[in-house]
Every structure is written in structure tokens, then in C-alpha cells.
C-alpha positions in Angstrom: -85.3 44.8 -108.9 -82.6 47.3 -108.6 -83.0 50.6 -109.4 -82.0 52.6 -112.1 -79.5 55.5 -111.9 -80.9 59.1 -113.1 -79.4 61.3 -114.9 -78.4 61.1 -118.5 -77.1 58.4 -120.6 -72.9 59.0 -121.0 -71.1 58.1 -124.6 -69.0 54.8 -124.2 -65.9 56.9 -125.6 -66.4 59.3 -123.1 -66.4 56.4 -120.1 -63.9 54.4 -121.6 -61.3 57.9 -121.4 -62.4 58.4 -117.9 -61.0 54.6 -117.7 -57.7 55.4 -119.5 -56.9 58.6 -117.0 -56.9 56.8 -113.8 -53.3 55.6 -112.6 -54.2 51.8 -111.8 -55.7 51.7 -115.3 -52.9 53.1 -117.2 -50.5 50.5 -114.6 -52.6 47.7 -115.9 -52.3 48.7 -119.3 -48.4 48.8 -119.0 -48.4 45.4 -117.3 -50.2 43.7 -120.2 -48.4 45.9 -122.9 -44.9 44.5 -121.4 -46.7 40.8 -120.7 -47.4 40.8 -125.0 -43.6 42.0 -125.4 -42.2 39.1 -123.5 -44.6 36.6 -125.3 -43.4 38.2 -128.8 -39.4 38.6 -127.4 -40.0 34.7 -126.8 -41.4 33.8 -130.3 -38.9 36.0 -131.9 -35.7 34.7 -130.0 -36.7 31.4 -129.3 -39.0 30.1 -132.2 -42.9 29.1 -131.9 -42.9 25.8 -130.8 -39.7 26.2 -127.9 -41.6 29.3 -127.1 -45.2 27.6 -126.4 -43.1 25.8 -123.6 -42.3 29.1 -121.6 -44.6 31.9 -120.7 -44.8 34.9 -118.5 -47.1 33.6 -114.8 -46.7 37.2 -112.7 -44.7 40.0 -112.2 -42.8 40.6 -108.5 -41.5 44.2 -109.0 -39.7 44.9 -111.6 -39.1 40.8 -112.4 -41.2 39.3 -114.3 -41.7 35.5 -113.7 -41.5 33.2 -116.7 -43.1 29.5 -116.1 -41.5 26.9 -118.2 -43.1 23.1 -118.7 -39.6 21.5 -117.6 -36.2 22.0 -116.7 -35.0 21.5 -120.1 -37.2 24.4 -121.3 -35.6 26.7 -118.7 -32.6 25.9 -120.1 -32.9 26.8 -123.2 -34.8 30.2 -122.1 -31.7 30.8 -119.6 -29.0 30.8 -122.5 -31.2 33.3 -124.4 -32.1 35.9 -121.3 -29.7 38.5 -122.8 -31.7 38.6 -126.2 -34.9 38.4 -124.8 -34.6 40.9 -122.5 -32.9 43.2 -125.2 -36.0 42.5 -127.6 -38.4 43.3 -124.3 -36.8 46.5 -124.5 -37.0 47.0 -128.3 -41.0 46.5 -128.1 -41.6 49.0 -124.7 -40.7 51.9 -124.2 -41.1 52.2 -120.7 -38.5 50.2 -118.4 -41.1 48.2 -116.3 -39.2 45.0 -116.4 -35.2 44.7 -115.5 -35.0 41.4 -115.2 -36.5 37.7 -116.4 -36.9 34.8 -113.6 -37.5 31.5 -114.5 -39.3 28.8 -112.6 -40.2 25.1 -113.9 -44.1 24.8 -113.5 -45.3 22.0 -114.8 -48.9 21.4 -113.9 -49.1 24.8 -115.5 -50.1 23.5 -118.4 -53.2 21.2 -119.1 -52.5 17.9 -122.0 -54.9 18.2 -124.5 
């Protein structure tokens, strides 16, 4: 059986600021606070259901890397980049994304 530290049990607040204040925390925290904008920029411009076809797979940079279900789904994502992008920008406030890439993926997705 492992043993147990000593010392004093810390408040989860108090653990969970020491989490916020370190760089690759707050990075990861701006990574998934810009991932949510996309999804919402999608479901805005787009609609639900064309949006469910297309969503963000990785960030290279400052691109982030939108997987779409088929070729006609990138197409209709491509004629909208402007808006999207502009409604990414509406949502953040910090400029982590410049640009939107799209790639068709479609094992991406499982049938149900």
C-alpha cells in the first residue's frame, strides 16, 4: 500500500488556484475557451444540424483544424469562413486563432 503524504490537508479552492496560475494551465484553458467559440461561431452561422457535420479536430499554431463528414460539408463551411471566423472573434477576446482549415474526415464520426 502506498503511503500517505504528511503534512496538512489543503482546501480544494486553494489547489484548484495553484492550478489556474501555472502557464500550461491557463494555455489549456484558452485552447478549450476558443475550441467552445468555434463550436458556437458554427451553430450560429451555420445552423444546428449543418453544424453537427463540422467540428474543430486540433489546433497547428494559430490554425485551427475543422473536420467535416464530406466534401459537401466543407463546402458549405468554406463559403461561410469570413463569418465564422468574425463570430470566433466576437466570443474571445484573445487572438489565438487567425485562421480556419478544413479537412474532410469521415471515419471521424461513428453511425449510430
Amino acid at each position: 500500500m502506498p503511503r500517505r503524504r504528511a503534512g496538512q490537508a489543503r482546501p480544494l479552492a486553494d489547489l484548484l488556484a495553484e492550478l489556474g496560475e501555472r502557464s500550461d494551465m491557463r494555455y489549456g484553458r484558452r485552447r478549450l475557451d476558443t475550441t467552445q467559440a468555434i463550436e458556437g461561431a458554427l451553430q450560429a452561422v451555420l445552423g444546428k444540424n449543418a453544424a453537427a457535420r463540422c467540428q474543430p479536430a486540433g489546433y497547428i499554431g494559430t490554425t485551427a483544424i475543422l473536420a467535416c463528414r464530406s466534401n459537401a460539408s466543407a463546402q458549405i463551411v468554406a463559403m461561410h469562413l469570413p463569418q465564422i471566423m468574425d463570430d470566433v472573434r466576437r466570443r474571445v477576446d484573445h487572438a489565438d486563432v487567425q485562421e480556419l482549415r478544413l479537412t474532410v474526415v469521415p471515419d471521424y464520426w461513428t453511425d449510430s
